[in-house]
C-alpha positions in Angstrom: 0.0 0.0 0.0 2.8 2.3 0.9 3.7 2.3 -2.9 0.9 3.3 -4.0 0.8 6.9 -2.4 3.7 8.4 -4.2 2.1 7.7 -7.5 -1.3 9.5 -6.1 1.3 12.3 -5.1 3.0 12.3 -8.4 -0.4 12.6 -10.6 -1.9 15.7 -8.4 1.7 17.2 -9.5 1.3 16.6 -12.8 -2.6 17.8 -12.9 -1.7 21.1 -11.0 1.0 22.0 -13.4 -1.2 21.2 -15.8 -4.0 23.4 -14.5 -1.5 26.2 -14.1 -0.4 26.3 -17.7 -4.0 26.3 -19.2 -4.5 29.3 -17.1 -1.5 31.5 -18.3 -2.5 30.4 -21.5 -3.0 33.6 -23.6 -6.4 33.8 -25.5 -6.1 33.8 -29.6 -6.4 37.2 -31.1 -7.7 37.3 -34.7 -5.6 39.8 -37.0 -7.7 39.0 -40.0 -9.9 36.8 -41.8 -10.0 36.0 -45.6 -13.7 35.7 -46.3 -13.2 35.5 -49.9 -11.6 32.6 -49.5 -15.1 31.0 -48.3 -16.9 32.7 -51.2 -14.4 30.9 -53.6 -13.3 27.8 -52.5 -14.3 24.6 -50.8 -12.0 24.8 -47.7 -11.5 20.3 -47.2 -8.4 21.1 -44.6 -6.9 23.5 -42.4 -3.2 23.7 -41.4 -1.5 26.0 -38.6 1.7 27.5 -39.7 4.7 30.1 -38.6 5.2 32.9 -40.5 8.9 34.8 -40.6 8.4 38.4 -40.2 11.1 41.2 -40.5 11.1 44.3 -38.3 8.1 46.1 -37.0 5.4 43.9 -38.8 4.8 42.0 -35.6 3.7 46.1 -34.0 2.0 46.4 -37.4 0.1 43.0 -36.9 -0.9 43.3 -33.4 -2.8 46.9 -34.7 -5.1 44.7 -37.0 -3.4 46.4 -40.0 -2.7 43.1 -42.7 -5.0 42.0 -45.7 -5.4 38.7 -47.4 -7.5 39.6 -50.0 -5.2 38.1 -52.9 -2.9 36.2 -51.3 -2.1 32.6 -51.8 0.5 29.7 -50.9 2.7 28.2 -52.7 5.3 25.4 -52.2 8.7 26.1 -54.0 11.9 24.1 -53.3 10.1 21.8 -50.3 9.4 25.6 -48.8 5.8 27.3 -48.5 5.9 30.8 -49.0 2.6 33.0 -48.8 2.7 35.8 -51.7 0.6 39.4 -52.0 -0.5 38.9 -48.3 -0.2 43.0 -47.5 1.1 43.9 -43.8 0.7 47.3 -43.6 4.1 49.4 -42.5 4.0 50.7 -38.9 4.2 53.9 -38.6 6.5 55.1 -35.8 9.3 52.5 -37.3 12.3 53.9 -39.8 11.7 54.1 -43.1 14.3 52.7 -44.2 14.2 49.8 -42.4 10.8 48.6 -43.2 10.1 45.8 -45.7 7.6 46.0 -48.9 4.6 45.7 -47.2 2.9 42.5 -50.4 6.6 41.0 -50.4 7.0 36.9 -50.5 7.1 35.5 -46.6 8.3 31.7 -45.4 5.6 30.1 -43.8 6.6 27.4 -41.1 5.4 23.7 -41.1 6.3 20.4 -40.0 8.4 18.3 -42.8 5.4 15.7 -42.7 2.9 18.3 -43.3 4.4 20.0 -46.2 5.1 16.6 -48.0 1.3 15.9 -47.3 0.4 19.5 -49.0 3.3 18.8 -51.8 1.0 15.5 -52.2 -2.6 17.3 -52.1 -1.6 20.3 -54.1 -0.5 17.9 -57.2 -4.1 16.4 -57.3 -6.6 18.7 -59.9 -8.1 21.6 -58.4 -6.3 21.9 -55.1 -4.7 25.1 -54.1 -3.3 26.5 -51.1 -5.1 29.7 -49.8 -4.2 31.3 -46.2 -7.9 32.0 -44.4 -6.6 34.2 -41.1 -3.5 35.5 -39.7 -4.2 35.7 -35.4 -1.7 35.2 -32.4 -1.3 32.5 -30.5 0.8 32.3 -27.3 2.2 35.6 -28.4 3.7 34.1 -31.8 2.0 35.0 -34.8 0.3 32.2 -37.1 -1.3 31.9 -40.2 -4.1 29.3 -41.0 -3.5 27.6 -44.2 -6.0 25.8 -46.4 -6.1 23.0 -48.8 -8.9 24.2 -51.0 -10.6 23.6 -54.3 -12.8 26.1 -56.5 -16.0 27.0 -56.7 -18.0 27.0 -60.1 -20.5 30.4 -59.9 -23.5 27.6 -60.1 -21.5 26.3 -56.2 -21.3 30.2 -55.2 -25.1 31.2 -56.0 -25.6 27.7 -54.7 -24.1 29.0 -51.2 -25.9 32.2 -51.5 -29.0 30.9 -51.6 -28.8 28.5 -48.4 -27.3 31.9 -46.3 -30.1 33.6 -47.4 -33.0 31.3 -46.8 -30.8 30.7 -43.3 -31.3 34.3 -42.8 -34.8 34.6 -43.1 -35.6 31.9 -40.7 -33.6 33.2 -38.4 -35.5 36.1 -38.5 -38.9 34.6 -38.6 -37.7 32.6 -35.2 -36.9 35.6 -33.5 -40.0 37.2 -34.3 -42.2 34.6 -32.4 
């Protein structure tokens, strides 16, 4: 019996540490979303990635100012890089020092997952296209997805279910 208690010991331990970390956790702050991208495409898979920033477009992130109207991935020497994704230039920084605000930028992901996007990406009709830049932990990510077009027969097909989705919405809160 006595050999059991230090195991008891050892997994209140583990569950308190646990329970401390979740609570320093920092919540996820959204940057920016690409809603286009959900007009356009079938979104089948989402990936988390790292993006390498230079200089003060970390500041210029945290302010909210970055679009991803036109941007895409791509995957170029077993790299992804994310391309015409604009990050606004901060405005107390130096001038001189401040990258082009549309230039190319490394996105980070595990080996496995870029040779399962490589993979997807060679099938018809699947493109990579980034749907939000947000921070989490204090590190700033970028959610990637594996998509495939829309035809504009899909896209008014869409529109019609959001609207009809409306209305009954409306019609419930009425009662």
């Amino acid at each position: 019996m006595a050999s059991t208690a230090p195991a008891l010991v050892s997994v209140t331990r583990v569950d308190y540490a646990y329970r401390r970390t979740r609570e320093r956790a920092l919540p996820i702050k959204t940057v920016c979303r690409n809603k286009k991208a959900y007009h356009d495409y079938f979104i089948d898979e989402t990936f988390e990635a790292g993006i390498c920033l230079e200089g003060a477009e970390v500041k210029s992130l945290r302010l909210g100012r970055a679009n991803l109207k036109d941007s895409y991935a791509r995957i170029k020497d077993g790299e992804v890089f994310l391309f015409n994704a604009h990050i606004s230039p901060y405005a107390q920084a130096d001038r001189s020092s401040m990258p082009e605000p549309d230039r190319t930028r490394k996105l980070l992901l595990h080996k496995r997952e870029i040779k399962k996007l490589i993979g997807k990406t060679r099938e018809k009709g699947f493109t990579l296209v980034p749907t939000k830049i947000y921070f989490k932990d204090g590190k700033a990510k970028v959610e990637i997805a594996l998509a495939r077009g829309k035809k504009l027969y899909d896209k008014r097909e869409a529109m019609k279910k959001k609207t009809i989705e409306r209305e009954m919405d409306k019609a419930f809160k009425r009662r």
